[in-house]
LOTILUM-343721 format. One record per residue: residue number from 1; x, y, z of N, C-alpha, C in turn. Coordinates in steps of 0.2 Angstrom, whole numbers, always signed. Layout:
BEGIN
> k neast nnorth nup caeast canorth caup ceast cnorth cup
> NUM X Y Z X Y Z X Y Z
...
! end
This chain:
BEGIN
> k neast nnorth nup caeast canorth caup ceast cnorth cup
> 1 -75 +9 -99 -68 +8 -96 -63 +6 -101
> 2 -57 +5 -101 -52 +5 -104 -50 -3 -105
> 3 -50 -6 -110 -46 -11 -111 -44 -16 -103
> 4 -48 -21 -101 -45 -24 -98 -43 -31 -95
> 5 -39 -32 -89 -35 -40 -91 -38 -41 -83
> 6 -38 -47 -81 -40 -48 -76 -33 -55 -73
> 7 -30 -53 -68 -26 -55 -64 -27 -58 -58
> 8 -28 -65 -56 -31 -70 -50 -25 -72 -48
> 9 -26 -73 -41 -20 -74 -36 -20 -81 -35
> 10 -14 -84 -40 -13 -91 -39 -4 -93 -39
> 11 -5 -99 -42 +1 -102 -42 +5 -98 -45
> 12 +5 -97 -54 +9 -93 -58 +7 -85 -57
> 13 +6 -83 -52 +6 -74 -51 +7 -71 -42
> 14 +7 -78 -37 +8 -76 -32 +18 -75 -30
> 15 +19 -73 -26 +24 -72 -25 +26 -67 -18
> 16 +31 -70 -11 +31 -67 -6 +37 -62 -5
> 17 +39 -59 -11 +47 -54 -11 +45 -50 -18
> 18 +53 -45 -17 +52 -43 -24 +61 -44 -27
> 19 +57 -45 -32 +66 -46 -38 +64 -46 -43
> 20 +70 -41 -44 +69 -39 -54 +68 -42 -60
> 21 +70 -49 -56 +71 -54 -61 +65 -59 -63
> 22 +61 -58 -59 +53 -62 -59 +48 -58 -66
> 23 +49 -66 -68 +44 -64 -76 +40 -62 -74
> 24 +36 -58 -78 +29 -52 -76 +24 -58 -78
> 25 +20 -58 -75 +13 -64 -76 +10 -58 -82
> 26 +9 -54 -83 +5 -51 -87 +7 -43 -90
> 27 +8 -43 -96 +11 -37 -100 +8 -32 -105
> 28 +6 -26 -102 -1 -22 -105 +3 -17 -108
> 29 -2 -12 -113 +1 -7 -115 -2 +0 -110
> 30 +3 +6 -110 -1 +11 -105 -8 +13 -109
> 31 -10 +14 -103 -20 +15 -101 -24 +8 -102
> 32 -20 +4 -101 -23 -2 -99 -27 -3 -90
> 33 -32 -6 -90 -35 -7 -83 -36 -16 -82
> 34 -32 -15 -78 -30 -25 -75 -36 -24 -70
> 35 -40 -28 -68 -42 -32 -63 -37 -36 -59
> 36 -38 -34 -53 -33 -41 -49 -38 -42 -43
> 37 -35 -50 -42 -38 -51 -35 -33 -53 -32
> 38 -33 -52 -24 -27 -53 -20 -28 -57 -16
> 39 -24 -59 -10 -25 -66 -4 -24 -58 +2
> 40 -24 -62 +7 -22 -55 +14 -16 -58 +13
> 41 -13 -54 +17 -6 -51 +19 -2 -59 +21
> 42 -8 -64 +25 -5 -71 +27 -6 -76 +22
> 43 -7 -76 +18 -10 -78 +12 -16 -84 +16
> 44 -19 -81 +19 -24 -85 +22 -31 -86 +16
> 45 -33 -92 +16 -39 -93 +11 -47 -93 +12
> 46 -46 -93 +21 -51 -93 +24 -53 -88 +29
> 47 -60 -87 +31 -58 -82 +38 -54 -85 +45
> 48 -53 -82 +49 -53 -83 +57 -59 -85 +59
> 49 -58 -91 +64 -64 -92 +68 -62 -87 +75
> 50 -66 -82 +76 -63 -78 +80 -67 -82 +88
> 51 -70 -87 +89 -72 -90 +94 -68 -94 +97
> 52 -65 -95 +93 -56 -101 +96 -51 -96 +98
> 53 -52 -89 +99 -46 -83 +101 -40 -85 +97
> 54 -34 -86 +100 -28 -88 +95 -28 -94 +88
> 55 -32 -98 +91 -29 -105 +86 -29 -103 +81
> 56 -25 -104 +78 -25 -106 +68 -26 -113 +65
> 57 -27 -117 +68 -27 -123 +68 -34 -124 +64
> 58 -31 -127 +57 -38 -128 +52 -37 -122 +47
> 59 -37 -117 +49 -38 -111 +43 -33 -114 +37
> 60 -36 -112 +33 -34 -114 +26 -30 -108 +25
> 61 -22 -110 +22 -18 -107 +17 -17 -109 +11
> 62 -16 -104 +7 -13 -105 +0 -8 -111 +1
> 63 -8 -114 -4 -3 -121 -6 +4 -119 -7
> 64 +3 -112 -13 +14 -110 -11 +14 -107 -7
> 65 +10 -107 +1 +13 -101 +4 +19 -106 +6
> 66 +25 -98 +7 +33 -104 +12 +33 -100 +16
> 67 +33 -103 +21 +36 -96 +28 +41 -92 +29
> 68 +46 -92 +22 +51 -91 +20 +48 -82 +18
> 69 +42 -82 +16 +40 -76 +11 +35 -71 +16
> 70 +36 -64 +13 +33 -59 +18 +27 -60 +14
> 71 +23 -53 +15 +17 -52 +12 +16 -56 +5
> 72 +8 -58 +4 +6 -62 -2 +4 -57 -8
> 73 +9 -56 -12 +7 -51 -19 +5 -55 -27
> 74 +2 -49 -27 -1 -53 -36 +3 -48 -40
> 75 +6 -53 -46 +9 -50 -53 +14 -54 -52
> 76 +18 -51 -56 +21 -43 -58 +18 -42 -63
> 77 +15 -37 -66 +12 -34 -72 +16 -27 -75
> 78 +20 -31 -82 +24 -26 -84 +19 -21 -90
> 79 +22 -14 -89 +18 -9 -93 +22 -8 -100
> 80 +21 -9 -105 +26 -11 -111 +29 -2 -112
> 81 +35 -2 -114 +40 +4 -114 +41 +7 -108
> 82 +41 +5 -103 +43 +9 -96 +50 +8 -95
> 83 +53 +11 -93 +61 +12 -93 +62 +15 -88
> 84 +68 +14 -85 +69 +19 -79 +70 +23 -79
> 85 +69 +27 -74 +70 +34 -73 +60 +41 -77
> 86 +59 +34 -79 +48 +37 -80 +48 +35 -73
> 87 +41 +38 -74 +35 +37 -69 +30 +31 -71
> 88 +28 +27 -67 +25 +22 -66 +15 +25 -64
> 89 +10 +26 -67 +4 +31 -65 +1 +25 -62
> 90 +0 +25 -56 -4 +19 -57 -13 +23 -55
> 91 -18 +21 -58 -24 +25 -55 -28 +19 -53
> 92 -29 +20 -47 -36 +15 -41 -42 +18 -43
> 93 -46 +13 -49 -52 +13 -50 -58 +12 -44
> 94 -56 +4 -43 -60 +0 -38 -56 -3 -33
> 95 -59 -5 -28 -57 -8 -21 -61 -11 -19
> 96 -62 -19 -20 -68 -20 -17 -65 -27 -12
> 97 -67 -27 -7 -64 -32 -1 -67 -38 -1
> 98 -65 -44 +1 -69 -49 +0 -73 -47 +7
> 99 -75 -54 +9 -82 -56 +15 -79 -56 +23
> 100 -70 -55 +25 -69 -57 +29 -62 -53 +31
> 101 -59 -53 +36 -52 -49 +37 -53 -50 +45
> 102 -46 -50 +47 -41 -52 +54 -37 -47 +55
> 103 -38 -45 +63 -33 -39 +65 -30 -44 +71
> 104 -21 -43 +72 -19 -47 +75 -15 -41 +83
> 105 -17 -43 +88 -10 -40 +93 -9 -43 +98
> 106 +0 -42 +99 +3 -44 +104 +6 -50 +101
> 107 +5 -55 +95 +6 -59 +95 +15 -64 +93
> 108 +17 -56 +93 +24 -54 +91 +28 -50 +97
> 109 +33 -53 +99 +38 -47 +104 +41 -41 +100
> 110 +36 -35 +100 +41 -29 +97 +44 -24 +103
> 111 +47 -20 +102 +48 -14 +108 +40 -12 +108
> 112 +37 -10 +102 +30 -6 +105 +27 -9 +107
> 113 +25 -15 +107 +22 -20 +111 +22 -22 +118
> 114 +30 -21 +118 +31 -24 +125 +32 -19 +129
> 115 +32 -12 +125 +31 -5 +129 +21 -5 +133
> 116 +19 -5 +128 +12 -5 +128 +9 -9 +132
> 117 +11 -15 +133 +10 -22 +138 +6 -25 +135
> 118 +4 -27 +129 +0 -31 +124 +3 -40 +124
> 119 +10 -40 +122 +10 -45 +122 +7 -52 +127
> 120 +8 -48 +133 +4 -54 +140 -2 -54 +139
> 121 -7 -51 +132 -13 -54 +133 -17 -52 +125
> 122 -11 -56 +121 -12 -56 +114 -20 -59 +112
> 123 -23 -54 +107 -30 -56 +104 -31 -55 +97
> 124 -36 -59 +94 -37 -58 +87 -44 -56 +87
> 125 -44 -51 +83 -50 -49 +79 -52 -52 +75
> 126 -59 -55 +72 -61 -58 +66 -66 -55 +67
> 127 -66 -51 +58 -71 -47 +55 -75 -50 +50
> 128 -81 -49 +50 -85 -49 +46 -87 -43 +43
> 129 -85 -44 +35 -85 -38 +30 -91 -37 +26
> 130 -95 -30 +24 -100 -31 +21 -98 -26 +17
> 131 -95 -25 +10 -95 -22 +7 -98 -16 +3
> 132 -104 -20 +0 -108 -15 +0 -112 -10 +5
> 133 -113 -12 +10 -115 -8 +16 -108 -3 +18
> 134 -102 -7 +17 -97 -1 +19 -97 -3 +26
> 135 -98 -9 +29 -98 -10 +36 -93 -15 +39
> 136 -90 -16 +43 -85 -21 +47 -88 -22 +52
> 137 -89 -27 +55 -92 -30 +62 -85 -38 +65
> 138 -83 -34 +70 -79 -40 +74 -83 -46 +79
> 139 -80 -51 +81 -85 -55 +86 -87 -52 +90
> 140 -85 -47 +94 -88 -44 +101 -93 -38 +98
> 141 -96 -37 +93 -101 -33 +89 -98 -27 +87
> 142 -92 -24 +88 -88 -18 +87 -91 -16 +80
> 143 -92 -12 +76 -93 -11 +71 -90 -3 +68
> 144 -86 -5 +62 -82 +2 +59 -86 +3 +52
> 145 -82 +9 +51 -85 +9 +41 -77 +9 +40
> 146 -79 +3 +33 -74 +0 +29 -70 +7 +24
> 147 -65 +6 +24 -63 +12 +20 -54 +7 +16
> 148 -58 +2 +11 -52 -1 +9 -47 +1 +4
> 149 -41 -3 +5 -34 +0 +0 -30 -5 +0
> 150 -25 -5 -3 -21 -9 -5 -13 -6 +0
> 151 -10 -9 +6 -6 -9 +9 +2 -9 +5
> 152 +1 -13 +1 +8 -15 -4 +6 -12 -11
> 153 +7 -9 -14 +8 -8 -20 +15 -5 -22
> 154 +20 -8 -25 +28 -6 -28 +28 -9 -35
> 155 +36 -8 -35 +40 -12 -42 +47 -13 -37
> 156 +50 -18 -39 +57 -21 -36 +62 -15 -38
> 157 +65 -17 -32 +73 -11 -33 +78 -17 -39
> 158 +81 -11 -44 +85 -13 -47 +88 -16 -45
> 159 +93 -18 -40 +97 -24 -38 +96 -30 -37
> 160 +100 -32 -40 +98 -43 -41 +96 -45 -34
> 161 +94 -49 -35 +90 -55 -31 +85 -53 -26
> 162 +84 -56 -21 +77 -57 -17 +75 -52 -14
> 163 +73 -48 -14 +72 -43 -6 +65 -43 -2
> 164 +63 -41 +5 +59 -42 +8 +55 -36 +6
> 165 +47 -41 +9 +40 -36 +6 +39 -32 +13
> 166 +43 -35 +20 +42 -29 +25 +42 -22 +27
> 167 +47 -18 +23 +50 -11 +23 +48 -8 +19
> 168 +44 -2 +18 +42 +2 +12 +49 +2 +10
> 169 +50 +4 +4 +56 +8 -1 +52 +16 -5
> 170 +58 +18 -7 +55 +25 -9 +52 +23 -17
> 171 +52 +15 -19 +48 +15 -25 +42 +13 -23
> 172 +40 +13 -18 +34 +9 -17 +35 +3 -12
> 173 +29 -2 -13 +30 -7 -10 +25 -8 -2
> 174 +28 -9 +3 +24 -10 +10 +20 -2 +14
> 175 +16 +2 +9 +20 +10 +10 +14 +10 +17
> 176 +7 +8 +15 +2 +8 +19 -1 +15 +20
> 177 -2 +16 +15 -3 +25 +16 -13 +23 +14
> 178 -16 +27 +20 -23 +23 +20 -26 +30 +14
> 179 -24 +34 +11 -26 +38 +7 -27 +35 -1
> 180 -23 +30 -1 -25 +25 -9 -29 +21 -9
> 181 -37 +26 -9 -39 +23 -10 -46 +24 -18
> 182 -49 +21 -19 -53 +23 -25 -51 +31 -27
> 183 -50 +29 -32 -49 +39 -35 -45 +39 -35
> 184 -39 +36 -31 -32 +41 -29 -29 +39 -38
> 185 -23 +42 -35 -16 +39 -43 -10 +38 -39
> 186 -8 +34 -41 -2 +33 -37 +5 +35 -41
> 187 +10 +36 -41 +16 +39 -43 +20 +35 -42
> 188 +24 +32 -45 +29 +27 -44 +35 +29 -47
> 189 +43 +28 -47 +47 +26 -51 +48 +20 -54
> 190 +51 +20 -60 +52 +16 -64 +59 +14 -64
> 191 +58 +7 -60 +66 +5 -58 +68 +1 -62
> 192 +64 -3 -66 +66 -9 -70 +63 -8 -75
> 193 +66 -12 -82 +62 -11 -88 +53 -16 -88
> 194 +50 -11 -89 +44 -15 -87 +39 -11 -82
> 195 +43 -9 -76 +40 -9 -70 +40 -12 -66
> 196 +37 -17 -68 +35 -23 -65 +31 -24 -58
> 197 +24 -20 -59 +21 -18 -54 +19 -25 -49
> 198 +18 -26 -42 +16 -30 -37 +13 -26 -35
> 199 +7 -29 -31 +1 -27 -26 -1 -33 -21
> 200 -4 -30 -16 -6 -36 -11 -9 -31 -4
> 201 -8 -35 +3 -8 -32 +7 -15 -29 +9
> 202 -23 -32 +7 -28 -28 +5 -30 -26 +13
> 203 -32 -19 +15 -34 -17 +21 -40 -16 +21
> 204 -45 -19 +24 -52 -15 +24 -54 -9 +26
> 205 -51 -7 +32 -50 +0 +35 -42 -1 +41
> 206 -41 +6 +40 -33 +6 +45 -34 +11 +46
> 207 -28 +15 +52 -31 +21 +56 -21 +24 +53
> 208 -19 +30 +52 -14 +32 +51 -8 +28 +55
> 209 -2 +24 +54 +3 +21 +59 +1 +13 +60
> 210 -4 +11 +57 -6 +7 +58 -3 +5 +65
> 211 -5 +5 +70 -2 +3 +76 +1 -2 +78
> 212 -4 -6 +77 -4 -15 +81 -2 -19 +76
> 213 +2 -15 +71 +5 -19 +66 +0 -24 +61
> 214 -5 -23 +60 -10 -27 +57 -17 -20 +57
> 215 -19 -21 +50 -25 -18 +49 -31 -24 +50
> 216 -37 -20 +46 -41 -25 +45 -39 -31 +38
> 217 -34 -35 +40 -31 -36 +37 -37 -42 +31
> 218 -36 -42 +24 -43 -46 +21 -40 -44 +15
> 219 -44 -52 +9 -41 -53 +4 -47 -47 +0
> 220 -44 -45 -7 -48 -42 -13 -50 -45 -16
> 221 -55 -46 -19 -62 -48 -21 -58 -46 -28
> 222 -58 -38 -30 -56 -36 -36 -53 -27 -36
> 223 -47 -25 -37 -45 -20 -36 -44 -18 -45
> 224 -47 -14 -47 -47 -12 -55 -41 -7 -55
> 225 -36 -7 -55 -30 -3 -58 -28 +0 -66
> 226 -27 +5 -69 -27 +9 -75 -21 +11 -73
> 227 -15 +9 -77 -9 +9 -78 -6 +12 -83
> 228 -2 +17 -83 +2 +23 -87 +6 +24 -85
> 229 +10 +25 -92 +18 +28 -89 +19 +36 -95
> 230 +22 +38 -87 +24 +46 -89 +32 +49 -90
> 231 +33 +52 -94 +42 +53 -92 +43 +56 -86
> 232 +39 +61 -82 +42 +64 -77 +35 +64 -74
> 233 +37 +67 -68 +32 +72 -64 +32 +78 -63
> 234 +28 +82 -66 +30 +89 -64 +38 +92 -68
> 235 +37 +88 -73 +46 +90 -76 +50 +87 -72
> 236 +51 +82 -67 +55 +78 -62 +55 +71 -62
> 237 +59 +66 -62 +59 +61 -59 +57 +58 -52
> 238 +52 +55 -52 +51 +54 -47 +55 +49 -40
> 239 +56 +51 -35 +59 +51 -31 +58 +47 -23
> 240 +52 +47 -23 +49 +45 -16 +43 +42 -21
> 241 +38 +37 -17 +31 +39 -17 +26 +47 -19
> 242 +22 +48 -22 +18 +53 -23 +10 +50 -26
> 243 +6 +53 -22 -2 +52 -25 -5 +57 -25
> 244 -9 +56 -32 -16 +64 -33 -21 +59 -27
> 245 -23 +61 -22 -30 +57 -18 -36 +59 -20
> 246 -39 +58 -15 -48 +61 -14 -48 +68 -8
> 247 -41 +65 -3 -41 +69 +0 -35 +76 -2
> 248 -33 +75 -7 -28 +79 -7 -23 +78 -13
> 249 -16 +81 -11 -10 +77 -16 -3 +75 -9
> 250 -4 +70 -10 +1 +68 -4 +7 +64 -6
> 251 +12 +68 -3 +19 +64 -4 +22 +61 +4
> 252 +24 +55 +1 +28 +50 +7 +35 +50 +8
> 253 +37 +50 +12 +44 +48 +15 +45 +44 +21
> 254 +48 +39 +19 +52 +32 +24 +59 +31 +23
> 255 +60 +30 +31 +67 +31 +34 +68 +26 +40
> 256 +75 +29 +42 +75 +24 +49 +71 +29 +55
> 257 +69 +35 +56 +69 +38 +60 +61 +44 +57
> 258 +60 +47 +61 +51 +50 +58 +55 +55 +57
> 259 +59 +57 +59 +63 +66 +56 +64 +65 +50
> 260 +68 +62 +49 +71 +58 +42 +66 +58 +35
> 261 +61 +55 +39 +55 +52 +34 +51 +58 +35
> 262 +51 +62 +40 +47 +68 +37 +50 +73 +33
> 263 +56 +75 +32 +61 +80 +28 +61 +77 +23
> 264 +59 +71 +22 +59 +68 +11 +53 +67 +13
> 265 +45 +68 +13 +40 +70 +14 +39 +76 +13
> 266 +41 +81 +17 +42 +87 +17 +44 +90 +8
> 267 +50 +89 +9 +55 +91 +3 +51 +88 -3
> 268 +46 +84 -6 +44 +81 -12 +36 +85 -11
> 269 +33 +87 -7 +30 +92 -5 +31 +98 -10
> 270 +37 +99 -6 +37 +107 -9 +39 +107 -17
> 271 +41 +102 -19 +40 +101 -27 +36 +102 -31
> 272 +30 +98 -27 +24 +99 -30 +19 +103 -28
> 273 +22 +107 -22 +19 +116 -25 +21 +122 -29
> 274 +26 +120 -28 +30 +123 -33 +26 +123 -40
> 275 +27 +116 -43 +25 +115 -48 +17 +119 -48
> 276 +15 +114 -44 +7 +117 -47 +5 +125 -46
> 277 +10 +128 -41 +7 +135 -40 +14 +140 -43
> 278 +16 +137 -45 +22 +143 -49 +27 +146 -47
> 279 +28 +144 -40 +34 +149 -34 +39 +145 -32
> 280 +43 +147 -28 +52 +144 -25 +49 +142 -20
> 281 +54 +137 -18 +54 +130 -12 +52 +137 -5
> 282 +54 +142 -6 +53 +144 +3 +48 +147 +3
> 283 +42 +150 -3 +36 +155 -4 +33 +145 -1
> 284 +34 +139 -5 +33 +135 -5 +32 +132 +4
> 285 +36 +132 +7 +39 +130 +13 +33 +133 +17
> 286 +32 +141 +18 +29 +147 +20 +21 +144 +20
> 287 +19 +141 +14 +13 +141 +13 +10 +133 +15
> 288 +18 +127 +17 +16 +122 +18 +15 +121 +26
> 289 +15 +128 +29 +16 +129 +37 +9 +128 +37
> 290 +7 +132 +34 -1 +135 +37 -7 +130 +35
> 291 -4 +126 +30 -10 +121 +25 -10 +114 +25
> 292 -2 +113 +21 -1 +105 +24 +2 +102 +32
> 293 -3 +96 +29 -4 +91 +36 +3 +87 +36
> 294 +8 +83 +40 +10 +77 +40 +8 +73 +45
> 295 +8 +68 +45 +5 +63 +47 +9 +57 +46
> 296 +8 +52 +54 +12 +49 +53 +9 +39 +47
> 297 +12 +40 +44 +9 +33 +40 +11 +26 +43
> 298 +17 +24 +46 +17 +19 +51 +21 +19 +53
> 299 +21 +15 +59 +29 +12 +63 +32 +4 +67
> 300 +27 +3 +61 +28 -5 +64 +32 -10 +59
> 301 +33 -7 +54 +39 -10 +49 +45 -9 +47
> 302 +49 -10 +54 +57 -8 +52 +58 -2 +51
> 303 +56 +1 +46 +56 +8 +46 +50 +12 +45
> 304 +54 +17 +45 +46 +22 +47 +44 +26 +42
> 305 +36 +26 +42 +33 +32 +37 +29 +40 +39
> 306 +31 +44 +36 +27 +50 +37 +24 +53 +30
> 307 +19 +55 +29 +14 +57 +23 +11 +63 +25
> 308 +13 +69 +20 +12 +75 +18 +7 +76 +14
> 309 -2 +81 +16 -4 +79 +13 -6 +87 +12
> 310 -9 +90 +6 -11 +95 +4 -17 +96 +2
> 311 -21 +96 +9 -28 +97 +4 -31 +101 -2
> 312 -37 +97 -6 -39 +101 -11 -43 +108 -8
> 313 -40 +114 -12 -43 +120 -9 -40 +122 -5
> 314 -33 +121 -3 -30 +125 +3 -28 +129 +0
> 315 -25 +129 -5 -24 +135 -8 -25 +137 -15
> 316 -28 +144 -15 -31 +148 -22 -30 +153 -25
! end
């Protein structure tokens, strides 16, 4: 393995926003591989007693949390010469989940909530996570297989001061695309000198749209990240989100509306077939009918995701 730093989720590396101006707790050269560990999404310290149904009363939180701040992230880890307008490579070595994770609903008044009728009979989930097994078990014996990732991974928008960790942006950030996981490479813009990558948000498994607004929500144990910077992609700046996965090569788009967010989905697609197979955006279009998937990524954060995926081998 390559040169690496290890990154714990404390006092001088947590942080609940993004802003360009937050020194980087950690400054590598590219092909560097950082270890991090993250808190969940609530910066909870502990699991759920999932036998007391709602109460939070007792569970331990991190000491800076302020109810002021979204999601619990680790870093910023700056990659030395990254300049705007590169590509940011992030490659997902490992993902390993700690022992516990919470799925929350109804607990919030949203439209789709009160469409759905969940709020009158809000519940939590409290998971028991076995990693090595690949297993999740909630109190009621429900059991899934664990398929974890990182929900947040960004770098701050250029613009001074604070901004919220709720809303994907097209550099990244709350994207929740459940295809980042082990193996993938992630595609970022480079929006600030540095990068200045953030991560958090860890999910032990999630279903596409995360519906209920909360996945398996649980802290990282250790997510092994290999950090590189590229001038382009494909001869272009990067523009949206893009990842090489396990399942494919998938490009994102978020918007206010899924039309929206599927046409820059769509459109960053046909770039990188183009590229990779040689031809113009409409032999491109023609052939994204027949092979690539869209899918919806989520709808529960302000705005909306759809992800375009291109299976390996769909075309030859």
């Amino acid at each position: 393995m390559e040169s690496r730093h290890v990154l714990l989720p404390d006092a001088r590396t947590l942080h609940g926003h993004w802003d360009p101006s937050l020194p980087p707790a950690l400054t590598v050269e590219p092909g560097t591989t950082v270890r991090i560990g993250t808190l969940d999404s609530g910066w909870w310290t502990g699991a759920h007693n999932g036998d007391h149904g709602l109460d939070m009363v007792g569970r331990p939180r991190h000491p800076v949390h302020d109810p002021a701040y979204g999601h619990a992230l680790t870093g910023p880890v700056a990659v030395a010469g990254a300049q705007p307008g590169q590509v940011l490579s992030v490659r997902i070595d490992d993902v390993v989940p700690a022992a516990f994770g919470t799925t929350y609903v109804g607990l919030r008044s949203t439209p789709l909530n009160e469409r759905l009728g969940v709020t009158a009979e809000p519940v939590v989930h409290s998971w028991r996570l076995d990693p090595a097994a690949g297993i999740g078990r909630n109190q009621a014996g429900h059991s899934i297989a664990l398929r974890p990732f990182l929900g947040v991974m960004g770098v701050p928008p250029a613009e001074p001061g604070e901004h919220s960790t709720i809303p994907p942006y097209w550099h990244g950030g709350n994207i929740d695309c459940r295809e980042l996981v082990a193996g993938a490479t992630l595609y970022l813009p480079v929006t600030v000198p540095g990068g200045l990558l953030s991560v958090g948000d860890g999910h032990a498994a999630q279903g596409d749209g995360e519906v209920a607004g909360t996945a398996i929500e649980c802290p990282m144990d250790a997510v092994d990240l290999t950090l590189d910077v590229l001038p382009d992609l494909f001869g272009a700046p990067v523009t949206t989100p893009v990842a090489k996965t396990p399942a494919g090569w998938v490009t994102m788009g978020v918007a206010d509306d899924l039309d929206e967010a599927m046409a820059i989905a769509l459109d960053a697609m046909l770039d990188v077939m183009a590229a990779l197979h040689g031809i113009g955006r409409s032999d491109a279009l023609a052939l994204a009918s027949v092979v690539v998937d869209l899918r919806v990524t989520q709808v529960v954060n302000q705005v909306v995701g759809v992800h375009a995926v291109l299976p390996w081998g769909a075309i030859r």
